[in-house]
C-alpha positions in Angstrom: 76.7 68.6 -69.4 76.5 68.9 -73.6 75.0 65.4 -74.5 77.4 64.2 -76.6 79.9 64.4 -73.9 77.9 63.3 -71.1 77.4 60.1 -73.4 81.0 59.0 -73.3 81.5 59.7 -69.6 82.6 56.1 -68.6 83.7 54.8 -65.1 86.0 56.0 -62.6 89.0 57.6 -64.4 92.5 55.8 -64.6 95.1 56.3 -61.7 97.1 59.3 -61.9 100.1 58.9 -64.0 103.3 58.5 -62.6 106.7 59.9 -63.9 107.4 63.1 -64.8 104.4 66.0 -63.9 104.3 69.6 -65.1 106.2 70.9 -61.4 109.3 68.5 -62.7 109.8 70.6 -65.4 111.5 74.1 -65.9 109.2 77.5 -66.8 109.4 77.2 -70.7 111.7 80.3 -72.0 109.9 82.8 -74.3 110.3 81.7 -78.1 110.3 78.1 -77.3 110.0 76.0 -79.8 109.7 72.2 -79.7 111.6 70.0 -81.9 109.0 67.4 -81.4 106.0 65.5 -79.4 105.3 62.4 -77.4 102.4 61.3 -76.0 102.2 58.5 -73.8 98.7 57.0 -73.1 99.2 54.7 -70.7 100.3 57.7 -68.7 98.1 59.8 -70.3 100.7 62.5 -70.8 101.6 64.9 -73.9 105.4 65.9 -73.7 107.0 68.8 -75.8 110.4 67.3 -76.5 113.7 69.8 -77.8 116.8 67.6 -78.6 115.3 64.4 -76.8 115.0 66.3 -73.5 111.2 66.2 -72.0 110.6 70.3 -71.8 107.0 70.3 -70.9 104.2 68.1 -70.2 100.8 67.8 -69.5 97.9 65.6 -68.6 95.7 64.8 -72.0 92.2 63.0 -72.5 92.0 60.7 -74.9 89.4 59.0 -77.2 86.7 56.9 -75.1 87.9 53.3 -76.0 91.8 54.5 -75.7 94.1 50.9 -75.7 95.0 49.8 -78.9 95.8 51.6 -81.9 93.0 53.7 -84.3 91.8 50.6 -86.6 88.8 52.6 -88.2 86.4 55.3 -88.4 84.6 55.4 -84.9 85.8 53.5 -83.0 86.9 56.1 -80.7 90.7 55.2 -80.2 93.5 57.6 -80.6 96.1 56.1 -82.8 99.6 54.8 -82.0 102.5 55.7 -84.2 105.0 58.2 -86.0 103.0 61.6 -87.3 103.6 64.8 -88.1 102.2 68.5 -86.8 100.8 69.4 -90.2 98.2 72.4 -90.0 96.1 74.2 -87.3 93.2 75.3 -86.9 92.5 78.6 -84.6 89.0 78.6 -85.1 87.6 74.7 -84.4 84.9 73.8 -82.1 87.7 73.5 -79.6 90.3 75.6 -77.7 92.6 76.2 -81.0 93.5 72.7 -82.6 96.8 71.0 -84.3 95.9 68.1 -86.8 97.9 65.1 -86.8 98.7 63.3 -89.9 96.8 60.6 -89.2 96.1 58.1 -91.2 99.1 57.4 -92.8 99.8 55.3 -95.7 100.3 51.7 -93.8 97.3 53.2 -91.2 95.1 53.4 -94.9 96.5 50.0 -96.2 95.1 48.0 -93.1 91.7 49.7 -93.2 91.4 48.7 -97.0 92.6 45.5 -96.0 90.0 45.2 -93.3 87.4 47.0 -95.8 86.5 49.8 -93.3 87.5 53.6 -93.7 90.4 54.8 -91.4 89.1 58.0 -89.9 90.9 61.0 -89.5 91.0 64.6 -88.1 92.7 63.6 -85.3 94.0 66.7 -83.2 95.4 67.8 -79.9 93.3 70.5 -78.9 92.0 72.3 -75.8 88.5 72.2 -74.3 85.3 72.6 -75.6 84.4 76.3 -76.8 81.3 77.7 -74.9 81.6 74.7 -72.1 80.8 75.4 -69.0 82.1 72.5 -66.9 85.8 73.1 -65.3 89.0 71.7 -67.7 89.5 69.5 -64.2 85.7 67.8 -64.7 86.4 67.0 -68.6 90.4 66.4 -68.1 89.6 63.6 -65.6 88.2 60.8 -67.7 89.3 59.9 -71.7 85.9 61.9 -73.5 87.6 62.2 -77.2 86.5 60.9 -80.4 89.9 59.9 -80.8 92.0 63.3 -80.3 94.1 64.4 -78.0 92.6 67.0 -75.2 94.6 69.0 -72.8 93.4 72.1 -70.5 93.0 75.5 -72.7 96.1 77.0 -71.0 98.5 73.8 -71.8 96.8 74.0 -75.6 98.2 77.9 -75.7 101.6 76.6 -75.1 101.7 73.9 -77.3 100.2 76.0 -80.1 102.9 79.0 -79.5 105.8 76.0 -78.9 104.6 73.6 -82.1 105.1 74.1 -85.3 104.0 72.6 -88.5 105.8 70.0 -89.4 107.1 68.7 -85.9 107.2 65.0 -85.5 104.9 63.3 -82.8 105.6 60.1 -81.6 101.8 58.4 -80.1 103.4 55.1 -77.7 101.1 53.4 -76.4 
């Protein structure tokens, strides 16, 4: 396993999540297109909403110290909070990559306030180009930095279903 996964590989993963799985939901049409995102940690799920109606979900990874909301660079939390789809990025170190506009101006006025830097380039993406361990092995325990990881064929649908400038809602 690439060292600086193998690193953050903690104890047993979290219970499965309950609620709604991927076989709850209907085969997305062709041209789908999301009207926005939520991802629920707790449940560790990623949901692509259209008119408030859950249309798809997945399982996600999150960042390695995942309860709580991002307070500063490195500290490996994924942030909680109201963002926007901004840019992509087909060619990261990752299966393809959507940034999330985090930090945010009140996200940036409580790290000055706590005199630390924010962070940033937080993304959903897919797995780890080149890697040679299954998406099951990596998908089963929270290995981010702080972004959001699904399997590479989830990642596809959210890139083709996601535009820029989609809201995504991060709930704790």
């Amino acid at each position: 396993m690439p060292p600086e996964i193998a690193g953050k590989i903690p104890g047993p993963p979290p219970p499965p999540a309950k609620g709604l799985m991927p076989q709850d939901v209907r085969p997305l049409e062709a041209g789908f297109r999301a009207d926005a995102v939520r991802v629920e940690k707790k449940l560790r799920r990623i949901h692509l909403l259209q008119d408030g109606a859950i249309r798809a979900s997945w399982p996600v990874a999150l960042g390695g110290n995942p309860v709580g909301h991002k307070q500063q660079e490195g500290d490996r939390r994924t942030p909680e909070g109201r963002y926007v789809i901004d840019w992509r990025n087909p060619k990261s170190s990752y299966f393809l990559s959507l940034h999330i506009s985090y930090p945010g101006k009140a996200d940036k006025e409580r790290a000055r306030a706590l005199g630390v830097e924010p962070g940033g380039m937080i993304m959903i993406h897919g797995q780890p180009n080149g890697t040679q361990y299954a998406a099951s092995v990596l998908q089963s325990f929270d290995w981010t930095d702080g972004c959001i990881a699904v399997t590479n064929e989830a990642m596809q649908t959210i890139w083709d279903s996601v535009p820029n400038g989609t809201p995504i809602e991060i709930l704790p």
